[in-house]
Structures are given as C-alpha cells and as structure tokens.
C-alpha positions in Angstrom: 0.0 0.0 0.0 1.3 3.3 -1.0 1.7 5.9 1.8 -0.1 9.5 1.9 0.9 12.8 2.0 0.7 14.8 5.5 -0.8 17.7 5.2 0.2 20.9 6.7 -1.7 24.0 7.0 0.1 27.1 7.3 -1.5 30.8 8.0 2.0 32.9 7.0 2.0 36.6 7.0 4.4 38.1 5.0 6.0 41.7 5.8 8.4 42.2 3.2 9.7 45.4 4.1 12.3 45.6 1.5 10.0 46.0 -1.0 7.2 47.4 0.4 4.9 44.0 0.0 2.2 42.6 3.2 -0.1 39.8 3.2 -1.6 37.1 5.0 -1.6 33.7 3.1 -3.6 30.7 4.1 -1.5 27.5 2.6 -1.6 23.6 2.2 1.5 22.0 2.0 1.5 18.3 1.2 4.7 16.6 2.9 5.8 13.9 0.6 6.1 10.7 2.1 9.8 11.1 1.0 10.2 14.8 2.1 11.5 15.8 5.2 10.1 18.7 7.5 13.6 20.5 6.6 12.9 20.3 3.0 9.0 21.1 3.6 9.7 24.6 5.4 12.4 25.2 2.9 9.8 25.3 0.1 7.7 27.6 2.7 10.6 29.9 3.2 10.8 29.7 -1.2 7.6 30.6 -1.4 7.2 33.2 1.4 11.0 35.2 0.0 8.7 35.2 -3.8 5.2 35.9 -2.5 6.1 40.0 -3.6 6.1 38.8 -6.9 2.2 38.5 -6.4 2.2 42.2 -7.0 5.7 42.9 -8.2 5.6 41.0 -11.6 2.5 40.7 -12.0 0.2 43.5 -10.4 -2.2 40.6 -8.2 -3.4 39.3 -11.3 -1.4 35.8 -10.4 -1.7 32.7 -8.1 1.3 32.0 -6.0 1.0 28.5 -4.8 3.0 24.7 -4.1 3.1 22.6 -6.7 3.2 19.0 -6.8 7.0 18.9 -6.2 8.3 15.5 -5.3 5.1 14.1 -6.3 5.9 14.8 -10.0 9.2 15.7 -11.1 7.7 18.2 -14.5 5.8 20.3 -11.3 7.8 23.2 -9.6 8.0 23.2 -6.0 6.7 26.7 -5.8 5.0 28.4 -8.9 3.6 31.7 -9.8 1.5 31.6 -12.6 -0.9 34.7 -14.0 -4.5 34.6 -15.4 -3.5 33.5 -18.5 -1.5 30.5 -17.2 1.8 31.6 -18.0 3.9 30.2 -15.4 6.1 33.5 -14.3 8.2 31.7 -11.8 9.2 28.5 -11.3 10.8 27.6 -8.2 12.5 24.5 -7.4 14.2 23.4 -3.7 16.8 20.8 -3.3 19.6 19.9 -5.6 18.2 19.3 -9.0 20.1 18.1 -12.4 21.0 20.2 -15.1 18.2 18.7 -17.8 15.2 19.5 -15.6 16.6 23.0 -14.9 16.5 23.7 -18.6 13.1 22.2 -18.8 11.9 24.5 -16.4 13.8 27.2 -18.4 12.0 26.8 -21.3 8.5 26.7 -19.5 8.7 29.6 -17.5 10.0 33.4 -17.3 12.5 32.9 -14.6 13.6 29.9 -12.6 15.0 29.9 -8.8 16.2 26.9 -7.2 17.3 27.2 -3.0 19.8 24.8 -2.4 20.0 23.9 1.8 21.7 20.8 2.0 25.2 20.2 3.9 26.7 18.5 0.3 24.8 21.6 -1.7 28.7 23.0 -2.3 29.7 20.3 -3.8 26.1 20.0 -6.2 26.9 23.1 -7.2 30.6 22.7 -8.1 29.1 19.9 -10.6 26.3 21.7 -11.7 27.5 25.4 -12.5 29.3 25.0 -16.0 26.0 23.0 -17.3 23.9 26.1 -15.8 26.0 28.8 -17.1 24.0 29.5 -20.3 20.8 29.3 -18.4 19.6 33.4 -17.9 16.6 32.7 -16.7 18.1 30.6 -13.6 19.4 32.0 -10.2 20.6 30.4 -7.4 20.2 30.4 -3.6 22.0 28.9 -1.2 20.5 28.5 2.3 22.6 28.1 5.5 22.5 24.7 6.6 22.3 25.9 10.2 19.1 28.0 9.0 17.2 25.2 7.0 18.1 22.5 9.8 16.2 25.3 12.3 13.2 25.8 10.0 13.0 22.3 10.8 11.8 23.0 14.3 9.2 25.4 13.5 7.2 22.4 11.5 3.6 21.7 12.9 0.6 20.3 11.6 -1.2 23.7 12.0 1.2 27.0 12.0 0.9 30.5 12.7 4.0 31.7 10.8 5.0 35.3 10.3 7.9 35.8 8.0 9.8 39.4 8.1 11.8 40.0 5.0 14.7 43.0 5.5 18.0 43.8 4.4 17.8 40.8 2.3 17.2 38.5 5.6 14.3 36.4 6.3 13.1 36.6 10.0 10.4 33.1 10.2 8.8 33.1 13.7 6.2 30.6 15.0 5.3 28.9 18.3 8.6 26.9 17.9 10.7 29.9 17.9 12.0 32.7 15.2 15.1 31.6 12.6 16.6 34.1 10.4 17.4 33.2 7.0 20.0 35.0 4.9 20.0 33.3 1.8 23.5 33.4 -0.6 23.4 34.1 -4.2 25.4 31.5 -6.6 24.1 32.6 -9.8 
C-alpha cells in the first residue's frame, strides 16, 4: 500500500519590508512521504522570500501557490502563474540536475532553485558549467544551520509570520523565530 501525504496547513504573514509588500496567506502543503520537514519549510521559506512577486511581476493578477513537487518531477515546487497560465516563476528546492533546470527554463519566465543541504557546495561545483547558459536561472544557497532550524518550526497547523529586511528572512512561529539569509550563486 502506497503511503499518503501529510498535510500541513500554514496561515504565514508576509511583511516584506524591503519592498514594500504585506499579506496574509492561508497554505496547504502536502509533505511527501519522502520529504522531510527541513525540506518542507524550505519550500515555505521559497515561497514566502517570492510571494512580492504576487504584486511585483505581475500587479495581483497571479496565483502564487505549491506545486506537486516530489510528487511529480515536471511540477515546480513553488509556482507563480498569471491569469492566463503563463507560469512567471518556477521555483525548485533541493539539488536538482541540469536537464530538468532547462526544462523549467524553457516553460517559465525565470527559474529559482534554494539549495540547503550540507553536500549543496559540492552539487553546485558539478552543476555550474551545465547552468552557465541558463539566464533565466538563479541560485540560492541557504545556510544549513538555517534550513536544519526551520526544521523545528514544522507543525501540523502554523501560525508563521515571516519578516523579510535587508535581504534576511526573519520566520517566527510557536517553535521559535530563525533568520534566514539566503546566498546568491548565480
């Protein structure tokens, strides 16, 4: 018998101060079987760093949401797509190959990918000559330290507020606050 998702709810308020963006945001996040709660706030932290973009790129005529991510490997993890369907960002968290990153290239207008594990230096030492041509593509790195905290804020049902200043993310909930300053690669 194949195992279910866990689903996570998440009510995240976003204050991005830097550029001038505030919401509240009720989510779902479906936890992969496969996917730890490290990875799952990861893409949370993704999403909640983009969610500007909502009115930045595209003037609230978008959808910001999860996509089916380890579920489906042609799925972002993060996507925001406009009222036409044109995916606008694509957003992938982990380590992935070169190929799929192209994919993803081709389908949207701009592709992120946060890397956050320990080995992620040595992913991207493999990976950057093969990503070079990609313009669309940019890299984050996020502090292991930071991504092993998020960890701890993972519940069921979260009350998350995320301050965004200075280029760090400040993630509070019931299990504490974690700053995350993420590193551009590329």
């Amino acid at each position: 018998m194949a195992l279910k998702s866990t689903v996570f709810k998440a009510q995240l308020a976003v204050a991005d101060i830097d550029r001038g963006y505030y919401a509240d945001h009720t989510l779902t996040l479906a936890r992969h079987p496969s996917e730890t709660d490290e990875r799952m706030m990861v893409r949370l932290v993704a999403l909640a760093l983009n969610a500007h973009t909502l009115q930045t790129e595209c003037g609230g005529d978008a959808t910001l949401g999860f996509g089916a991510g380890l579920s489906d490997p042609d799925d972002p993890d993060v996507w925001l797509r406009d009222f036409t369907g044109r995916t606008r960002l694509w957003i992938e968290v982990g380590q992935p190959e070169d190929k799929p990153l192209a994919r993803a290239c081709s389908k949207a207008d701009r592709v992120l990918v946060y890397c956050f594990h320990h080995a992620a230096e040595v992913w991207w030492r493999g990976l950057e000559n093969k990503v070079s041509r990609l313009d669309k593509l940019a890299v984050w790195r996020i502090p292991t330290a930071a991504s092993q905290a998020l960890a701890g804020l993972a519940e069921r049902s979260m009350q998350l507020q995320a301050t965004i200043q200075e280029g760090t993310l400040m993630l509070s909930g019931a299990g504490g606050t974690v700053d995350v300053e993420p590193v551009r690669w590329k």
